[in-house]
PDBQT receptor file of N, H, CA, C and O in Angstrom, charges set to zero:
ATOM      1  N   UNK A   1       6.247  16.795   0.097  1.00  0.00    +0.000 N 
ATOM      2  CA  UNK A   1       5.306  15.691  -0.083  1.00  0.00    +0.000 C 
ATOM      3  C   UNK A   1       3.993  16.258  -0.627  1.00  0.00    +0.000 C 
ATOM      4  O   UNK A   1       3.431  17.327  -0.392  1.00  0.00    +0.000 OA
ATOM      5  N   UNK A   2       3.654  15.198  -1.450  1.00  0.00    +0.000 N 
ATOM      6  H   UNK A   2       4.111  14.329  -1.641  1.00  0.00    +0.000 HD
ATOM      7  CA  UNK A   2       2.129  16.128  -2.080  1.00  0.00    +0.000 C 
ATOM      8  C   UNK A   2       0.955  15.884  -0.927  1.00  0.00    +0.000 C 
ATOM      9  O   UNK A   2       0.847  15.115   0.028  1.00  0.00    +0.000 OA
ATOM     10  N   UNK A   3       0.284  16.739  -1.398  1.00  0.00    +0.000 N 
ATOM     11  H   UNK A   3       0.372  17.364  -2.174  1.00  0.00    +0.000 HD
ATOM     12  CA  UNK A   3      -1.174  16.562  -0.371  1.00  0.00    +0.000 C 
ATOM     13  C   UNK A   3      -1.798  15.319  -0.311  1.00  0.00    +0.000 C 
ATOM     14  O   UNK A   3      -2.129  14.604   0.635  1.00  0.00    +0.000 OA
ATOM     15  N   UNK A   4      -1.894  15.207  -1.589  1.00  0.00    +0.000 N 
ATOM     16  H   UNK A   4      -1.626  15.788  -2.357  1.00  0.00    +0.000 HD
ATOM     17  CA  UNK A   4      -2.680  13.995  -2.388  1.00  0.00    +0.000 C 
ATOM     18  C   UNK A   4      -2.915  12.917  -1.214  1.00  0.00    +0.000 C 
ATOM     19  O   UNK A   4      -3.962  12.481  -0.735  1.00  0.00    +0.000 OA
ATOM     20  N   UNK A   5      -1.281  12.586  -0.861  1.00  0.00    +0.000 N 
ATOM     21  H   UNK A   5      -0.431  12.940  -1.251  1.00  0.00    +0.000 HD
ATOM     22  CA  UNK A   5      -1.417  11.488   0.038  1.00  0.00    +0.000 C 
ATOM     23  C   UNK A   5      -1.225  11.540   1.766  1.00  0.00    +0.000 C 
ATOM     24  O   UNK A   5      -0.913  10.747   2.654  1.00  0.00    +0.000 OA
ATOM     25  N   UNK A   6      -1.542  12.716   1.674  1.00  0.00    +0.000 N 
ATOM     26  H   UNK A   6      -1.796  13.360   0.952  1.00  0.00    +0.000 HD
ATOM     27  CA  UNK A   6      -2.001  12.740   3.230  1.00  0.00    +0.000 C 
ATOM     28  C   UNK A   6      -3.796  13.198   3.609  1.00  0.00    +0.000 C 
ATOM     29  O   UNK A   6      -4.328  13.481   4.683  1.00  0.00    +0.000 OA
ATOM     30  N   UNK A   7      -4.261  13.122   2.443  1.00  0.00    +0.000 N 
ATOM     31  H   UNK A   7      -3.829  12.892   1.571  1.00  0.00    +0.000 HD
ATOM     32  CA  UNK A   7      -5.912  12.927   2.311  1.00  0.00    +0.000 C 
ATOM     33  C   UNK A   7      -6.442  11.878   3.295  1.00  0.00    +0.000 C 
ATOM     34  O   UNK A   7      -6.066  10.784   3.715  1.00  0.00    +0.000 OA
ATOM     35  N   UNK A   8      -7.339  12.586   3.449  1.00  0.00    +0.000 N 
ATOM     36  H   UNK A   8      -7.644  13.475   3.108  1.00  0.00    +0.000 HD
ATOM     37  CA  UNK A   8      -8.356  11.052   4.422  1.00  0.00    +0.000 C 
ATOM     38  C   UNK A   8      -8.958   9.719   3.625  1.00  0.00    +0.000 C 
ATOM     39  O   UNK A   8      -9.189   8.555   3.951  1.00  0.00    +0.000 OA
ATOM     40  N   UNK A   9      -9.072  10.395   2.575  1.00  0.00    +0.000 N 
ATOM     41  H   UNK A   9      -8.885  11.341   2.310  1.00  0.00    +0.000 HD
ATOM     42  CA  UNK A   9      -9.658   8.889   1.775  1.00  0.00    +0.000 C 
ATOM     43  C   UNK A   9      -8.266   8.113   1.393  1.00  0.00    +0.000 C 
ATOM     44  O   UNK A   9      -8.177   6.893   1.530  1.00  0.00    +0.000 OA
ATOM     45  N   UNK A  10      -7.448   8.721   1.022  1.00  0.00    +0.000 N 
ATOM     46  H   UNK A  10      -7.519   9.712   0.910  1.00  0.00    +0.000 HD
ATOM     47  CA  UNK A  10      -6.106   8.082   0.796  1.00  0.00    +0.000 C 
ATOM     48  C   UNK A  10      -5.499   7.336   1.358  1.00  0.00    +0.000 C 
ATOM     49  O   UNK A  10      -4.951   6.407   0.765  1.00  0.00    +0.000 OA
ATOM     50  N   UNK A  11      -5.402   7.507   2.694  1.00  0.00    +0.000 N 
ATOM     51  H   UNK A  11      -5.847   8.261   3.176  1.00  0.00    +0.000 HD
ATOM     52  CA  UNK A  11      -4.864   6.569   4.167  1.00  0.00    +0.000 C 
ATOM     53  C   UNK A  11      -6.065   5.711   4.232  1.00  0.00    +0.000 C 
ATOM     54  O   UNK A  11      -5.745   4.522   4.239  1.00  0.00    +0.000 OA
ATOM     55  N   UNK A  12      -7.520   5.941   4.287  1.00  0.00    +0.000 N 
ATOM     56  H   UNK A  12      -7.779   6.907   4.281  1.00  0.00    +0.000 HD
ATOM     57  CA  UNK A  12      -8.438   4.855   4.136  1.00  0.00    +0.000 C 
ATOM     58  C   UNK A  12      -8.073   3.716   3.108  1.00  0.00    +0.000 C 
ATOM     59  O   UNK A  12      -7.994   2.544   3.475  1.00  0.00    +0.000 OA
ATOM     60  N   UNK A  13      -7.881   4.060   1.962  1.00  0.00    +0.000 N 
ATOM     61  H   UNK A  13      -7.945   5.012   1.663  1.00  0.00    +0.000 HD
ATOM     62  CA  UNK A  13      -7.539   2.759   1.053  1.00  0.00    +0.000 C 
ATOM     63  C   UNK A  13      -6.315   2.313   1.224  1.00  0.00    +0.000 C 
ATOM     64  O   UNK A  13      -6.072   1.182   0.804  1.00  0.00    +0.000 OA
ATOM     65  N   UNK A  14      -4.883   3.354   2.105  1.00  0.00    +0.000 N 
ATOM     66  H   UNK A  14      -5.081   4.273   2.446  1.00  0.00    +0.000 HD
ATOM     67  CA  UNK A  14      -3.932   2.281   2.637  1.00  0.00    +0.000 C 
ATOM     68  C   UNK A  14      -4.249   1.607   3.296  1.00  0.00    +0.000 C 
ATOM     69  O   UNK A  14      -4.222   0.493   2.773  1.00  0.00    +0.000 OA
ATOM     70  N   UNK A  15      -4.607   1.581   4.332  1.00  0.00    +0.000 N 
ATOM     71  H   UNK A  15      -4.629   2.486   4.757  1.00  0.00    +0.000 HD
ATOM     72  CA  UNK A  15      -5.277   1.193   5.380  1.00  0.00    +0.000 C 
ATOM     73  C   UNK A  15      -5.895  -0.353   4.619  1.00  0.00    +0.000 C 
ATOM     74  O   UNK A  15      -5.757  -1.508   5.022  1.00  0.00    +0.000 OA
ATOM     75  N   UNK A  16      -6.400   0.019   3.739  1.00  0.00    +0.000 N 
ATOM     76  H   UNK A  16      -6.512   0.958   3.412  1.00  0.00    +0.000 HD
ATOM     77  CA  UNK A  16      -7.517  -1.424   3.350  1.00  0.00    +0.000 C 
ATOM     78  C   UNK A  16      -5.962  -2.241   2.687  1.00  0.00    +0.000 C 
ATOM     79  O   UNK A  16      -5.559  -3.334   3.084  1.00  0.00    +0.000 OA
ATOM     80  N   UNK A  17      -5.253  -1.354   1.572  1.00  0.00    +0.000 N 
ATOM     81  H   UNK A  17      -5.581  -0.466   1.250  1.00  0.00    +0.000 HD
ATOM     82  CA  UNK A  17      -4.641  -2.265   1.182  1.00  0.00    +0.000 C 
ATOM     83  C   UNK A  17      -3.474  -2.918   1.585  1.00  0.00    +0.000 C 
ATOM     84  O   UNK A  17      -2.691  -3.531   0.859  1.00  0.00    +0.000 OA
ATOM     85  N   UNK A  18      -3.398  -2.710   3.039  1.00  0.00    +0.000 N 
ATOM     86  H   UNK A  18      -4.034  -2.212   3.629  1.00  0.00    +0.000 HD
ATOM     87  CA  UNK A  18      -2.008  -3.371   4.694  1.00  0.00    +0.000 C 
ATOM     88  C   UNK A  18      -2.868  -4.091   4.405  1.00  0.00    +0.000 C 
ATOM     89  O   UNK A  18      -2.714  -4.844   3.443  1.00  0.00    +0.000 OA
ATOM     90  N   UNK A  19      -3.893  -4.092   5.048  1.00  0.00    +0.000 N 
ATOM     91  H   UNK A  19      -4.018  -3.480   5.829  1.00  0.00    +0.000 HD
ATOM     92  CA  UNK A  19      -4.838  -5.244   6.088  1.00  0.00    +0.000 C 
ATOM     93  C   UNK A  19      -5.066  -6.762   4.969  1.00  0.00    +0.000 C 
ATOM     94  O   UNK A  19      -5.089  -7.956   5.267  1.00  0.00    +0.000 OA
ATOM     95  N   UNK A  20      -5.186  -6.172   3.833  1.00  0.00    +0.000 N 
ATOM     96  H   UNK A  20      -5.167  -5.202   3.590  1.00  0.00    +0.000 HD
ATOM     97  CA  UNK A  20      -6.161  -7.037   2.859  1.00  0.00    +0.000 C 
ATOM     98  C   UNK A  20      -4.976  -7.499   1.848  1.00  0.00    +0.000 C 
ATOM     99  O   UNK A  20      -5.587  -8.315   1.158  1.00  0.00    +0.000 OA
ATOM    100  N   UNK A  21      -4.104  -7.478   1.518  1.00  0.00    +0.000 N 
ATOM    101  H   UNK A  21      -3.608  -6.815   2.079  1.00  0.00    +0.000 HD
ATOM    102  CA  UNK A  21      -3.308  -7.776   0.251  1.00  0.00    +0.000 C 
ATOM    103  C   UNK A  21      -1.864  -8.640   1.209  1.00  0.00    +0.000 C 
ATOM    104  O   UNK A  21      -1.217  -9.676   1.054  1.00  0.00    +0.000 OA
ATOM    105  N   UNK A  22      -1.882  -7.604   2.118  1.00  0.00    +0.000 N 
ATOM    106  H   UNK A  22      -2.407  -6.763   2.243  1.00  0.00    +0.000 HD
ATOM    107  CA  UNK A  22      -0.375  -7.889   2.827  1.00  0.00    +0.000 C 
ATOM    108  C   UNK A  22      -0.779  -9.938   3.487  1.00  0.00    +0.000 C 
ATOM    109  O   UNK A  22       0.062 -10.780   3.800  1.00  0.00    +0.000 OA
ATOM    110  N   UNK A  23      -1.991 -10.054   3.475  1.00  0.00    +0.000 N 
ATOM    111  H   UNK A  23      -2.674  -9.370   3.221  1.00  0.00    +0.000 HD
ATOM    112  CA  UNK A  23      -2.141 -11.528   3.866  1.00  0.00    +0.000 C 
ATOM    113  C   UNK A  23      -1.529 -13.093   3.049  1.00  0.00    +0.000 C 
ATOM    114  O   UNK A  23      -1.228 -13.241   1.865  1.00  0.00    +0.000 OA
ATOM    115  N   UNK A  24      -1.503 -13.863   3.902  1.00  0.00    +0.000 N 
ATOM    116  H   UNK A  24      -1.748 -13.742   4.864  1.00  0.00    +0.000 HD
ATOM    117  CA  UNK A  24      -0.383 -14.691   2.696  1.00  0.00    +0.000 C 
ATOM    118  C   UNK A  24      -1.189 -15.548   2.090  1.00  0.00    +0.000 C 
ATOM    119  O   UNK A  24      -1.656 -16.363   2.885  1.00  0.00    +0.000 OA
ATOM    120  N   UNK A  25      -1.600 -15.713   0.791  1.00  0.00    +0.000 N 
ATOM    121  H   UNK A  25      -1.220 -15.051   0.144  1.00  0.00    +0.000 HD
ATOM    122  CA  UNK A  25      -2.465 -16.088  -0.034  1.00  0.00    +0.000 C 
ATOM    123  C   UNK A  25      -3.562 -14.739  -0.672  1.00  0.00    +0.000 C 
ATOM    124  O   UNK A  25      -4.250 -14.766  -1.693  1.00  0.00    +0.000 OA
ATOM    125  N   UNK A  26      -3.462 -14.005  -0.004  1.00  0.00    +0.000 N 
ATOM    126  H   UNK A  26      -2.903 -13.983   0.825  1.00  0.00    +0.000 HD
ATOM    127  CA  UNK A  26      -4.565 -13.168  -0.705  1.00  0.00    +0.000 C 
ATOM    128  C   UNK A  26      -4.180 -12.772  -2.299  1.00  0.00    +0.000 C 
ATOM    129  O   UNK A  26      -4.897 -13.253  -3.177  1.00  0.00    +0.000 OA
ATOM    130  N   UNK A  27      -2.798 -11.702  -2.768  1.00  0.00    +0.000 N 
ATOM    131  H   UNK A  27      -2.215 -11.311  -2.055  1.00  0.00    +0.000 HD
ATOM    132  CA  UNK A  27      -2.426 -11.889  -4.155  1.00  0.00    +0.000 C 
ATOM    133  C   UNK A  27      -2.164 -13.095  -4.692  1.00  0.00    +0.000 C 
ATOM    134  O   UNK A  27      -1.271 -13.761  -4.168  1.00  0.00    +0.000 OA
ATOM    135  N   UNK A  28      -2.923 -13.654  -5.907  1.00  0.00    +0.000 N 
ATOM    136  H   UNK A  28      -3.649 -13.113  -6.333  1.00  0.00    +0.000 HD
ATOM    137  CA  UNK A  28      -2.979 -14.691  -6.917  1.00  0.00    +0.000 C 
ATOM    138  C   UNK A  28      -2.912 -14.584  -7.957  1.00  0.00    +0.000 C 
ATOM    139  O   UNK A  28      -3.069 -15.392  -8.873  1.00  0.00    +0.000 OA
ATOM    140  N   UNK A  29      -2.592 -13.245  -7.928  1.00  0.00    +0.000 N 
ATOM    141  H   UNK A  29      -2.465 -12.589  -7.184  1.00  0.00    +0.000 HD
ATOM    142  CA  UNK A  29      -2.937 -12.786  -9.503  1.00  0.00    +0.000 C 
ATOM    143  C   UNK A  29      -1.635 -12.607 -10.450  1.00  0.00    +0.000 C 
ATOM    144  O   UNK A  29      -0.912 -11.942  -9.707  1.00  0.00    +0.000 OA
ATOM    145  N   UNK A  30      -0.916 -12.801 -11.627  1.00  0.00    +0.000 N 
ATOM    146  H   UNK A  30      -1.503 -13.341 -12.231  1.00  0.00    +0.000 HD
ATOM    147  CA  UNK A  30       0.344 -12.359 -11.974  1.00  0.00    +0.000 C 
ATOM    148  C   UNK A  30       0.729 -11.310 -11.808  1.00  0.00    +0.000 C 
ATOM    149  O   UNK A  30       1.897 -11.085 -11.491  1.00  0.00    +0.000 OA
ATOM    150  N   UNK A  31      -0.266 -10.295 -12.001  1.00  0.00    +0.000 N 
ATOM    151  H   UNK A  31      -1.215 -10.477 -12.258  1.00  0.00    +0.000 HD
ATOM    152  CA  UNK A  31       0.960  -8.970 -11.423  1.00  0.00    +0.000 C 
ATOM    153  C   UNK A  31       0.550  -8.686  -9.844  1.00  0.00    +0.000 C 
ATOM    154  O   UNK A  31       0.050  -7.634  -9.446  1.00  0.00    +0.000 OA
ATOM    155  N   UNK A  32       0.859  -9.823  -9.036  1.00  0.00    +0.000 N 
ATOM    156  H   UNK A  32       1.265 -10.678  -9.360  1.00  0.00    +0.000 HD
ATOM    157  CA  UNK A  32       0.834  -9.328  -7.801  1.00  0.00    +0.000 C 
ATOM    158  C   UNK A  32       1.872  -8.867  -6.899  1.00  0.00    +0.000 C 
ATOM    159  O   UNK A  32       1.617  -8.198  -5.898  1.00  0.00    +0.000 OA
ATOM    160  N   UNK A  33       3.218  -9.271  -7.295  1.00  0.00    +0.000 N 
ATOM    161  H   UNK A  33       3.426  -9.815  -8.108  1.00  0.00    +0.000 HD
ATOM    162  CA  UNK A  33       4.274  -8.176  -7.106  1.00  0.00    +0.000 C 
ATOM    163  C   UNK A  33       3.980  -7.143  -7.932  1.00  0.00    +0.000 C 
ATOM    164  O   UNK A  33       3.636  -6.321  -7.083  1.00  0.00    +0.000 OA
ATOM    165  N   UNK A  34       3.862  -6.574  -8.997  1.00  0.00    +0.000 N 
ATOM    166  H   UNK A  34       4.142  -7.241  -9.687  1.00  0.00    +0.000 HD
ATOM    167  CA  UNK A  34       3.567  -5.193  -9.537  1.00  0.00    +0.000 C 
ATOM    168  C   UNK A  34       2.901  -4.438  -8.272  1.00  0.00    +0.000 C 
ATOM    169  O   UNK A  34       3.415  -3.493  -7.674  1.00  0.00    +0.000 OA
ATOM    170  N   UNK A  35       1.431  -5.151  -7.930  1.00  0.00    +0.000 N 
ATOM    171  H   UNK A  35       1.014  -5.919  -8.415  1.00  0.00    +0.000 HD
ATOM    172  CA  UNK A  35       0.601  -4.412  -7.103  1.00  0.00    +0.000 C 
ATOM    173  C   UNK A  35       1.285  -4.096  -5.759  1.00  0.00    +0.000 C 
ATOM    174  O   UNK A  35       0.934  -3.051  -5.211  1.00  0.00    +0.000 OA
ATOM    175  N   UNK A  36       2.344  -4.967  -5.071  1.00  0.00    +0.000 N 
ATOM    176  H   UNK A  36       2.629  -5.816  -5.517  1.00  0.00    +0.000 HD
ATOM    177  CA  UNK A  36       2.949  -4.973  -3.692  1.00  0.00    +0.000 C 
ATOM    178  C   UNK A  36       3.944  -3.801  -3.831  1.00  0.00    +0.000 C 
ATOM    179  O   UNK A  36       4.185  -3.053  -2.884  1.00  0.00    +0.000 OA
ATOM    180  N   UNK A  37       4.414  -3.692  -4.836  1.00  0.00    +0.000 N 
ATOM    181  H   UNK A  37       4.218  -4.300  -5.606  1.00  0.00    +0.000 HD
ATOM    182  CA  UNK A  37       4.856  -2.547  -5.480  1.00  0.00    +0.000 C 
ATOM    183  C   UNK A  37       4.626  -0.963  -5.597  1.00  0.00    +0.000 C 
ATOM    184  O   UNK A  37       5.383   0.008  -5.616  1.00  0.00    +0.000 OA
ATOM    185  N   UNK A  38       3.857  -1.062  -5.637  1.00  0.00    +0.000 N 
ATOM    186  H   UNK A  38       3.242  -1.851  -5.622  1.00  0.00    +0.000 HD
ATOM    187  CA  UNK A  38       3.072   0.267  -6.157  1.00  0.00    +0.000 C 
ATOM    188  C   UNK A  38       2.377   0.636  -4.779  1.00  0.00    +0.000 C 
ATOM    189  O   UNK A  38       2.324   1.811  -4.417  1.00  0.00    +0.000 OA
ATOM    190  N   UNK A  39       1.639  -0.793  -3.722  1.00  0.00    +0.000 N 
ATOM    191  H   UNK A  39       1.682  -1.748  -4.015  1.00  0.00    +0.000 HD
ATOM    192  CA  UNK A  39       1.293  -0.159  -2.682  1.00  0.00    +0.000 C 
ATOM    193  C   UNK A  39       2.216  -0.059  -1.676  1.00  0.00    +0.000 C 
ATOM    194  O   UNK A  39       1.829   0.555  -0.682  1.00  0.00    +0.000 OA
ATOM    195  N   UNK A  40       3.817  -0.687  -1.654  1.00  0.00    +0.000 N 
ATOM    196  H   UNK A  40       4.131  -1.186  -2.462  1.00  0.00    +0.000 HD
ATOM    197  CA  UNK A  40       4.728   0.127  -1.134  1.00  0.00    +0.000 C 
ATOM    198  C   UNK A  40       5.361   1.733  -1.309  1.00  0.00    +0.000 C 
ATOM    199  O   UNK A  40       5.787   2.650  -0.606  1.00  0.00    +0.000 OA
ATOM    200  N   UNK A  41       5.082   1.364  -2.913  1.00  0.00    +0.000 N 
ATOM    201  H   UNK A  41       4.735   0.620  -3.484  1.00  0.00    +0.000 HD
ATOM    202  CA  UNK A  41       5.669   3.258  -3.293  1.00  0.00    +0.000 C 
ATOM    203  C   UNK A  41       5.021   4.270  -2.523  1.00  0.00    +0.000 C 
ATOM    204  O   UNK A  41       5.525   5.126  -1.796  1.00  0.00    +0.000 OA
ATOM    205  N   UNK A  42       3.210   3.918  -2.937  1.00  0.00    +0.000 N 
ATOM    206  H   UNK A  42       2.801   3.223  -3.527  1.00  0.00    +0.000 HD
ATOM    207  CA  UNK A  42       1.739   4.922  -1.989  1.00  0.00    +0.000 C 
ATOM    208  C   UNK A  42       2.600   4.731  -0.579  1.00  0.00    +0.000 C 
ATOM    209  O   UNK A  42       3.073   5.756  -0.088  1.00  0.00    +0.000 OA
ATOM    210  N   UNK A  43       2.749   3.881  -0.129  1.00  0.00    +0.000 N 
ATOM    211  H   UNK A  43       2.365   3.048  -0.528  1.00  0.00    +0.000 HD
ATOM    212  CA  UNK A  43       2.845   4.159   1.696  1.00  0.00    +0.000 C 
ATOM    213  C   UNK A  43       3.869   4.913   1.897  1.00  0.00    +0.000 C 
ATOM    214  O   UNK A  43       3.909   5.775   2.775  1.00  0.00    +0.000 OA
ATOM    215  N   UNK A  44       4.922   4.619   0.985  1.00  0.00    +0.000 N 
ATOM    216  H   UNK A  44       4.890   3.919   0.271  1.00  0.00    +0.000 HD
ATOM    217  CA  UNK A  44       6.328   5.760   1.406  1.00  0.00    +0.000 C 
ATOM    218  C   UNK A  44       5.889   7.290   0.967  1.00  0.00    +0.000 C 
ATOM    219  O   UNK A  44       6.395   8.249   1.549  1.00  0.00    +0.000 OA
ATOM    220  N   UNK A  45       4.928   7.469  -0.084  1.00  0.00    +0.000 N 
ATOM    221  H   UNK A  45       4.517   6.689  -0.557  1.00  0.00    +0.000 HD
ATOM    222  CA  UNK A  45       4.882   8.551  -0.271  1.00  0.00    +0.000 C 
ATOM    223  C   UNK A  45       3.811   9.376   0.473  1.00  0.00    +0.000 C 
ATOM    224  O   UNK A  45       3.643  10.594   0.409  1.00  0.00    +0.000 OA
ATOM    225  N   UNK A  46       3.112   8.454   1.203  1.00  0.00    +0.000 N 
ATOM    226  H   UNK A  46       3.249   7.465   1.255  1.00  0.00    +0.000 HD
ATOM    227  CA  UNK A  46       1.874   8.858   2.293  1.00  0.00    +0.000 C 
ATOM    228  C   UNK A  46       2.888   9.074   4.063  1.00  0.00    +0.000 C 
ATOM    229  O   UNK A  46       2.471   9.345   5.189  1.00  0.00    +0.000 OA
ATOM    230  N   UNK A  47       4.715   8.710   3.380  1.00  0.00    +0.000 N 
ATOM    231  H   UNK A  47       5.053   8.489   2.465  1.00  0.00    +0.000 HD
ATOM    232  CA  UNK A  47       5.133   9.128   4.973  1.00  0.00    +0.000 C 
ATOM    233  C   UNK A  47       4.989   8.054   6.064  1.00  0.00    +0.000 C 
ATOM    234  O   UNK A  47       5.146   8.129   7.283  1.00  0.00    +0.000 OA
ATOM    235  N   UNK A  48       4.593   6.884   5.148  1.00  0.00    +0.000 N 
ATOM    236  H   UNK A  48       4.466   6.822   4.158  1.00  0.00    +0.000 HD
ATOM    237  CA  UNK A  48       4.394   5.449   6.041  1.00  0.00    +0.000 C 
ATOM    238  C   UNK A  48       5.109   4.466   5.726  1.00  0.00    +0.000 C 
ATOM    239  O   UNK A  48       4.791   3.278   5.690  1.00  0.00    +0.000 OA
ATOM    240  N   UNK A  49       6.517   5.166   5.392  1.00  0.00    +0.000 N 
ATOM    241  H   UNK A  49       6.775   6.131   5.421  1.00  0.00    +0.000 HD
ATOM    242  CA  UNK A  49       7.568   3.987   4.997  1.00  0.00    +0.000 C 
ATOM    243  C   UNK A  49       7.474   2.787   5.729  1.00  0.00    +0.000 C 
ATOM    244  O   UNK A  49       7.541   1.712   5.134  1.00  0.00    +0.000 OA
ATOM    245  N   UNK A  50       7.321   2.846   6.997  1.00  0.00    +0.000 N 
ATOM    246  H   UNK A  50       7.267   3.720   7.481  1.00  0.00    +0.000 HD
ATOM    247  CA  UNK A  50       7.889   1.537   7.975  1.00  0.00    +0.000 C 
ATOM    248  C   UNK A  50       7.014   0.621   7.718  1.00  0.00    +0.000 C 
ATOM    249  O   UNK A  50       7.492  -0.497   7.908  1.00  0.00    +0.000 OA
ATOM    250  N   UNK A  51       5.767   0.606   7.312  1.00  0.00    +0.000 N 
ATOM    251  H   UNK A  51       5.379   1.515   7.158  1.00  0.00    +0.000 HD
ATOM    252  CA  UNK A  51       5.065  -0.190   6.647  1.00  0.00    +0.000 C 
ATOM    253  C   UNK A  51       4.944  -0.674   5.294  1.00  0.00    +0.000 C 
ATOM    254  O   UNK A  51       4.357  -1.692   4.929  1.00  0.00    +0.000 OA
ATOM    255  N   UNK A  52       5.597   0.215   4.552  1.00  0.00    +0.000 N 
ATOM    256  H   UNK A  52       6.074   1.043   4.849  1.00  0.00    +0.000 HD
ATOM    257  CA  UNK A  52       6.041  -0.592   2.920  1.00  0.00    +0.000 C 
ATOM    258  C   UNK A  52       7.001  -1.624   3.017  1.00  0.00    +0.000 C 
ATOM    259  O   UNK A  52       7.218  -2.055   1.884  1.00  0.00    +0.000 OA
ATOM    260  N   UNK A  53       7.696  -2.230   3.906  1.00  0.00    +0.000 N 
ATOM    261  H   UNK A  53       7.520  -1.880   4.826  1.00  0.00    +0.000 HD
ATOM    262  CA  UNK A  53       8.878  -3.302   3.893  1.00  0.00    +0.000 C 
ATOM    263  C   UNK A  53       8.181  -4.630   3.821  1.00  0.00    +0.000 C 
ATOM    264  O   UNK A  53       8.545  -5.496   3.026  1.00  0.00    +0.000 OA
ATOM    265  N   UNK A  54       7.034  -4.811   4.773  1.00  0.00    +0.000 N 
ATOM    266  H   UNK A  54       6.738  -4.108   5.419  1.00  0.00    +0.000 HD
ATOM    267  CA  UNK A  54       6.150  -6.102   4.253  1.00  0.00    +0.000 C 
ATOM    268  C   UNK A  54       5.844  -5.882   2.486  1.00  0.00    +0.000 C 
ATOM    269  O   UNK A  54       5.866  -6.764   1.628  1.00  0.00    +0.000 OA
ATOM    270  N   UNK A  55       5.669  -4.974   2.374  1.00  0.00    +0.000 N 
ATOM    271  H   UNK A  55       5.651  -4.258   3.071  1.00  0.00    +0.000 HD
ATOM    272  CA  UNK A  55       4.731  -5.064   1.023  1.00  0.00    +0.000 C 
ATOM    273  C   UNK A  55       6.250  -5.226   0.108  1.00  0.00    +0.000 C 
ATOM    274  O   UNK A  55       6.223  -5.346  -1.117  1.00  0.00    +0.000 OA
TER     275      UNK A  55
């Protein structure tokens, strides 16, 4: 696993983007599956799979 994503600022912006995106209405945007996407890939690759299944 790379470092990258076991950084402290890194888990800070997972962290923001569970709390804040994962809400129902918050993505409105067209590529908001793209984005649920990509912040599932970050969490599996930060080792926080069990939390990419909402996303």
């Amino acid at each position: 696993m790379n470092r990258y994503w076991s950084q402290l600022h890194t888990a800070r912006l997972l962290d923001q983007g569970t709390a804040h995106w994962l809400q129902p209405g918050h993505l409105r945007h067209a590529a908001a599956v793209a984005d649920l996407g990509i912040l599932a890939h970050a969490l599996v690759r930060a080792g926080r799979g069990g939390e990419a299944g909402p996303a």
